[in-house]
Structure formats: structure tokens, C-alpha cells
C-alpha positions as CSV (number, residue, x, y, z in Angstrom):
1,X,0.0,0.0,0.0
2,X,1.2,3.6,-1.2
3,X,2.1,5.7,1.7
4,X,-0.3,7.9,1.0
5,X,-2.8,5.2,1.0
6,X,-1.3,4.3,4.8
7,X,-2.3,7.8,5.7
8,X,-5.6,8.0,4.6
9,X,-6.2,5.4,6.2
10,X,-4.8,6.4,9.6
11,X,-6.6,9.2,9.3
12,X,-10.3,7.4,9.1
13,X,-9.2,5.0,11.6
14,X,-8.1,6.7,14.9
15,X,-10.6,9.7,15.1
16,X,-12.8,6.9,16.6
17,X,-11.0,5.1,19.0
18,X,-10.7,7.6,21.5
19,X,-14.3,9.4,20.9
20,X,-17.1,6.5,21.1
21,X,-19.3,8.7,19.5
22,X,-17.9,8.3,16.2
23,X,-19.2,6.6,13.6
24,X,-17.0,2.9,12.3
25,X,-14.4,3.5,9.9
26,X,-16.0,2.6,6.6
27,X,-12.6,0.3,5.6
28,X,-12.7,-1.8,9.1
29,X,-13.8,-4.8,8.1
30,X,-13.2,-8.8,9.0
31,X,-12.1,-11.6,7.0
32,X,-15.5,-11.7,5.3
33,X,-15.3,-8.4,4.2
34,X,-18.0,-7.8,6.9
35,X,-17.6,-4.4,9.2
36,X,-15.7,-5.3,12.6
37,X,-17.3,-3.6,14.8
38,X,-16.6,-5.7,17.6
39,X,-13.3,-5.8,16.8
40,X,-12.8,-2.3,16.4
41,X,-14.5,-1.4,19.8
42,X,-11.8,-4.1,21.7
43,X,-9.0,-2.4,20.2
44,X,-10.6,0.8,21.0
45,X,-11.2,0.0,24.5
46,X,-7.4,-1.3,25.0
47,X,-5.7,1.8,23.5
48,X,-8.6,4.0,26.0
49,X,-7.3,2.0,29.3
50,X,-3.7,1.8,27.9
51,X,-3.9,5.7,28.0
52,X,-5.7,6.2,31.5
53,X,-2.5,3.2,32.8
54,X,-0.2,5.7,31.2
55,X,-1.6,8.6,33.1
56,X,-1.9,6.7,36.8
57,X,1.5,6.4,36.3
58,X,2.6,9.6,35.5
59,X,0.2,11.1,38.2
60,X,0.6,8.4,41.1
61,X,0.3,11.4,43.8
62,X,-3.0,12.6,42.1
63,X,-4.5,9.2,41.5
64,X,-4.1,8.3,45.5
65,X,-5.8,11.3,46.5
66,X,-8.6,11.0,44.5
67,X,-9.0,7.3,44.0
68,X,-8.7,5.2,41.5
69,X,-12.5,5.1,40.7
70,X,-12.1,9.3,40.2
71,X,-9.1,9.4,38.6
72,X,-9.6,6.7,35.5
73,X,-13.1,8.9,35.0
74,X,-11.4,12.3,34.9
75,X,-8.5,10.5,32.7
76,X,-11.0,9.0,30.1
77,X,-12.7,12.7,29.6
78,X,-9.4,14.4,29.3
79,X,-8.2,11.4,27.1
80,X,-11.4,11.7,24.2
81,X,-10.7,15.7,24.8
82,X,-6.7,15.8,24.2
83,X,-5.8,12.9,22.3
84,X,-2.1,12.5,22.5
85,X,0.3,13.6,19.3
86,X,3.6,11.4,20.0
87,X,4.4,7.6,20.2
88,X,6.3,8.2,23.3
89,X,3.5,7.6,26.3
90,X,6.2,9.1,28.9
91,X,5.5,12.8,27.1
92,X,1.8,12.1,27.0
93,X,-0.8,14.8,30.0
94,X,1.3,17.7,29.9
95,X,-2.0,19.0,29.8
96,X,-3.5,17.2,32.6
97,X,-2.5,19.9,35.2
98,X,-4.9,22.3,32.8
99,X,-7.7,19.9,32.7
100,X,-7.9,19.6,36.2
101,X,-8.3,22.9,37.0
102,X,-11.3,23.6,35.0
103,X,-12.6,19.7,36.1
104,X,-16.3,20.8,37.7
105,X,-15.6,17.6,40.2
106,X,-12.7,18.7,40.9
107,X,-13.5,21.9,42.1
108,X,-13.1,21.3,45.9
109,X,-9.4,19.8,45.9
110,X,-7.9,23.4,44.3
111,X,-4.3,22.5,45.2
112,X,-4.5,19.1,42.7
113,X,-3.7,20.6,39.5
114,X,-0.4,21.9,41.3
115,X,0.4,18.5,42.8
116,X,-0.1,17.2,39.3
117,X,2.0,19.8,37.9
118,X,4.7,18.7,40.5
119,X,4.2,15.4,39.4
120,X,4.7,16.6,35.8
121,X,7.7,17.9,36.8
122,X,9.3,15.1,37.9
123,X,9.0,13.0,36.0
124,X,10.6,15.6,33.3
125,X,13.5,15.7,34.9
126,X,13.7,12.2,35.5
127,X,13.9,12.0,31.5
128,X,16.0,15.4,31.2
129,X,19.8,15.4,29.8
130,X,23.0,13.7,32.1
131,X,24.7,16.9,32.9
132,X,27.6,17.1,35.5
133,X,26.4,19.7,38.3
134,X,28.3,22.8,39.4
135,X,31.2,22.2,42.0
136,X,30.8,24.4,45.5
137,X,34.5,25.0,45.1
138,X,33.9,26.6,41.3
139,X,32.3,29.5,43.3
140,X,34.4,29.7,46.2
141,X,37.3,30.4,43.7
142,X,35.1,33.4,42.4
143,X,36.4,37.1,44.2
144,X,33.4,38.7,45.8
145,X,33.7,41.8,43.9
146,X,33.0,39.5,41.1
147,X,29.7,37.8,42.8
148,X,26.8,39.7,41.4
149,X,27.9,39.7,38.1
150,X,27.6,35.9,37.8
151,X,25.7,34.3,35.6
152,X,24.4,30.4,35.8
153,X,23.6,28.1,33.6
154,X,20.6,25.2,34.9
155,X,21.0,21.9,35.0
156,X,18.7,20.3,32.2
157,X,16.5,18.9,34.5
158,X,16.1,21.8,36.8
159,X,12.6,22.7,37.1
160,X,10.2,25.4,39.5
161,X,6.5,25.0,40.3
162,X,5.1,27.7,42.3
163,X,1.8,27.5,44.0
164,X,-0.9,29.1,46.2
165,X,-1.2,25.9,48.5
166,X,0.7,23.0,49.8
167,X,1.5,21.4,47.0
168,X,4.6,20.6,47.7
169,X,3.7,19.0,51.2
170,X,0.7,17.2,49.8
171,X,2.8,15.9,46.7
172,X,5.3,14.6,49.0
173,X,2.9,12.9,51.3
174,X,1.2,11.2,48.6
175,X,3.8,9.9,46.5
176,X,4.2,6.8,49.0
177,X,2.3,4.3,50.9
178,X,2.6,5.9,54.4
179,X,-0.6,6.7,55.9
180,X,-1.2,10.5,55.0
181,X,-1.7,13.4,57.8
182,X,-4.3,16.1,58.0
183,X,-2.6,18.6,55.8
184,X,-3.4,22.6,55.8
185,X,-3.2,23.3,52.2
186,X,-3.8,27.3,52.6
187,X,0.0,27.5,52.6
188,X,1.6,28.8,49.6
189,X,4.6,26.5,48.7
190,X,7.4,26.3,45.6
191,X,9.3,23.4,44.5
192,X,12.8,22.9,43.4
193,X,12.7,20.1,40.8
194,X,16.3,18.3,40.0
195,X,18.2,15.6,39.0
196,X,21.7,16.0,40.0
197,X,22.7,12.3,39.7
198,X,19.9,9.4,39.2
199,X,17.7,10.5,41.7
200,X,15.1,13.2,41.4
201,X,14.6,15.1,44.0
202,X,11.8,18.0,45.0
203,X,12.3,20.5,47.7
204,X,9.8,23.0,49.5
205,X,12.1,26.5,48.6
206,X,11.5,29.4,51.1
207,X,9.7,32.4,50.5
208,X,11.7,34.4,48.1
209,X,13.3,31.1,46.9
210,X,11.1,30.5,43.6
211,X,12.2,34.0,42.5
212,X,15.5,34.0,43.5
213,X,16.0,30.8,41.4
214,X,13.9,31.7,38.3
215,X,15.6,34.8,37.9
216,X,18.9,33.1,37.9
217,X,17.9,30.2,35.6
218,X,16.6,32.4,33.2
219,X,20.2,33.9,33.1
220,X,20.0,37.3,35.3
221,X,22.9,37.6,36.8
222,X,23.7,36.6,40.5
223,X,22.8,40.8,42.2
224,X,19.6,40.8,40.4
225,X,18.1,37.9,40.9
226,X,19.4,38.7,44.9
227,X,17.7,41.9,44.7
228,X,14.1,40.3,43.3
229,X,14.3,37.8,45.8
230,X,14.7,40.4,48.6
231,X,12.0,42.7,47.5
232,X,10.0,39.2,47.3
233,X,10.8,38.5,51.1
234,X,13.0,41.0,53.2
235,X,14.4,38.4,54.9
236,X,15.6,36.4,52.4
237,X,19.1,34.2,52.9
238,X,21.2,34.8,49.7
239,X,24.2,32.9,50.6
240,X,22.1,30.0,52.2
241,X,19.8,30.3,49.0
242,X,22.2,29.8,46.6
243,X,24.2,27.1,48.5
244,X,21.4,25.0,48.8
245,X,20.6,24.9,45.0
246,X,24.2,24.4,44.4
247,X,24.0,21.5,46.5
248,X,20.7,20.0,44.6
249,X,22.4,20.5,41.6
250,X,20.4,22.7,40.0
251,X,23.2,24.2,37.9
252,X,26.0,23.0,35.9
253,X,28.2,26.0,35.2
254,X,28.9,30.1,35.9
255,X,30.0,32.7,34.2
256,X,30.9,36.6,34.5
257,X,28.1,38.2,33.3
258,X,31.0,40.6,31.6
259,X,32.8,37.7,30.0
């Protein structure tokens, strides 16, 4: 068959396995030339649960707060709204964060769609680049006249997600088996997202933090980002700041901003 022919044919045929309301391709047919209905609606059922599989694991956090019952119903509606455009199944529900927020059943666990984006995250930077992380002693050597006009490079797999609750808390506590607290989630909490070795690894950043570190990974040097993170919280640590992402790895190299 011409390739062209292959494509036509792919076109007719998956519409309708993710939106039941669809009509049967007119060229799915059995051996006796017969249409395949049947057939058509197994296969279309496997590649449906394949999907909502695909998203539990992505989401683990997100599918035990909300149960599994919940979660494969939300996942089957995003599924037949957001169908997903690469092989890979790892890069499929970037958009599930999205979804959730505007979810009407959703409406009275606000902090979910940043758990899931935290979740997103993650595994993002499980899948990001090998880079070797900056050395503590490559800034040491640096003479502090020279320290604000450093500029950093991120680690590939260095990621922020800023929210309005306790996301970070609530991710944390979900993403195991251990019986789960009473949590306040009126908190607003940022993550750190990295991947210095094999390991990802989130952390709560304080007030001041997710600035601090956005500014610098979007390649502001080292006295701007210190003053945005200061008029973000007055009291804000810059030496303990920037030692501690040093120390998750979050960046790989540094520069003189001059250089």
C-alpha cells in the first residue's frame, strides 16, 4: 500500500477510537469483508485503558488522593478531549495539570492541578539530559567583587513550580504508601525540581526562593536575581539560597556576566 494510501487510512481509523461517538471507519472490516465492529470497539477500549494506565503512572500522587474510581473517569474525559500527538506515552498529560483545574468535580481539591504539575515535573526531569552539576569549590574560587555579576547556567532537569497551596507538602505525602496526615493546604509552597545524579529530588524552597532561582535560571545575573528575591521577602538568605541549589544541583556551570 502507497504511503499515502497508509495515511488516509490512519486518518479514518483513529478519530474513533478515542471518541465513542464516532461513527466505524467505513474500511474496518473482518475476514469476510463484513464491518468489525466488535473488533474495532476491543481495540478501541485497549488503546482507552492503555492511555488512563499511562496517566496513573505519571500522576501516582494525584491518583491516590482521588482514588482510583475518580481518577480513571477524569482520565478518560481528558483522554477523548486531548488525544495525544507522539508515540512516546512518557511525554503524554502535559495537559492534565490544565484539565484539572477547569474539572467541575474537581472543584473542591484546588491544590490538585499543582500536585499534578509537580508530578509533571518530575517525572521531566527524570527523563532530562545527564549533565555534571556545578562544583561548590567553582564558586568559592570566584572574588566577591566578582559575585553579582555571575551568571548560571541550569541543569537540564532543573525545574520550579510555584503554588498558592501546599503542594509541595501534599505531593510529598502522597507519593508513598505511608498513611497520610491532616494537611493545611492554605499555605503557599514552591518546589525545586532536579536531578543532580539518578535521583530526582523535589524540595519546599522558602519564601523568596522561587524567584530568586527563576531569575537566575533564566540567566540574570547573581545581584539581580538577589535583589528580586529580597523585595520578594525582606528576609531572604542569599548565601544560604544559593548554597542550597548548588547542592541540589540545580546548575552546571557560571560565568561573568562581563565575560
Amino acid at each position: 500500500m502507497p504511503l499515502e494510501q497508509h495515511l488516509s487510512f490512519a486518518a479514518d481509523f483513529a478519530p474513533a477510537l478515542l471518541d465513542p461517538t464516532l461513527t466505524l471507519p467505513p474500511d474496518v472490516t473482518g475476514p469476510n469483508g463484513k464491518p468489525a465492529g466488535k473488533r474495532y470497539n476491543v481495540y478501541r477500549n485497549n488503546v482507552t485503558v492503555s492511555l488512563i494506565d499511562a496517566l496513573a503512572a505519571i500522576y501516582p500522587a494525584v491518583l491516590r488522593i482521588t482514588g482510583t474510581d475518580f481518577f480513571r473517569a477524569m482520565a478518560r474525559i481528558h483522554i477523548r478531549s486531548t488525544p495525544p500527538t507522539s508515540p512516546l506515552l512518557f511525554e503524554y498529560g502535559r495537559d492534565l495539570p490544565v484539565f484539572i483545574e477547569a474539572y467541575e468535580h474537581a472543584r473542591s481539591l484546588p491544590w490538585l492541578a499543582d500536585v499534578a504539575r509537580i508530578e509533571r515535573a518530575w517525572l521531566d526531569a527524570y527523563h532530562a539530559a545527564d549533565a555534571t552539576p556545578l562544583s561548590p569549590a567553582r564558586l568559592s574560587a570566584v572574588t566577591p567583587d566578582r559575585l553579582a555579576d555571575l551568571v548560571f547556567t541550569p541543569h537540564p532537569a532543573t525545574r520550579i513550580v510555584r503554588s498558592q497551596f501546599s503542594a509541595v507538602t501534599i505531593f510529598a505525602a502522597n507519593r508513598g504508601t505511608a498513611p497520610v496526615e491532616r494537611i493545611d493546604a492554605s499555605t503557599p509552597e514552591d518546589a525545586l525540581i532536579t536531578r543532580a545524579g539518578s535521583d530526582v529530588v523535589v524540595r519546599h524552597l522558602p519564601p523568596g526562593g522561587a524567584v530568586f532561582a527563576a531569575c537566575l535560571m533564566s540567566g540574570r545575573p547573581l545581584g539581580e536575581a538577589a535583589a528580586s528575591a529580597l523585595d520578594a521577602c525582606s528576609g531572604f538568605d542569599i548565601a544560604a539560597n544559593i548554597a542550597g541549589m548548588i547542592e541540589a544541583g540545580a546548575f552546571t556551570s557560571v560565568t561573568s556576566g562581563d565575560a
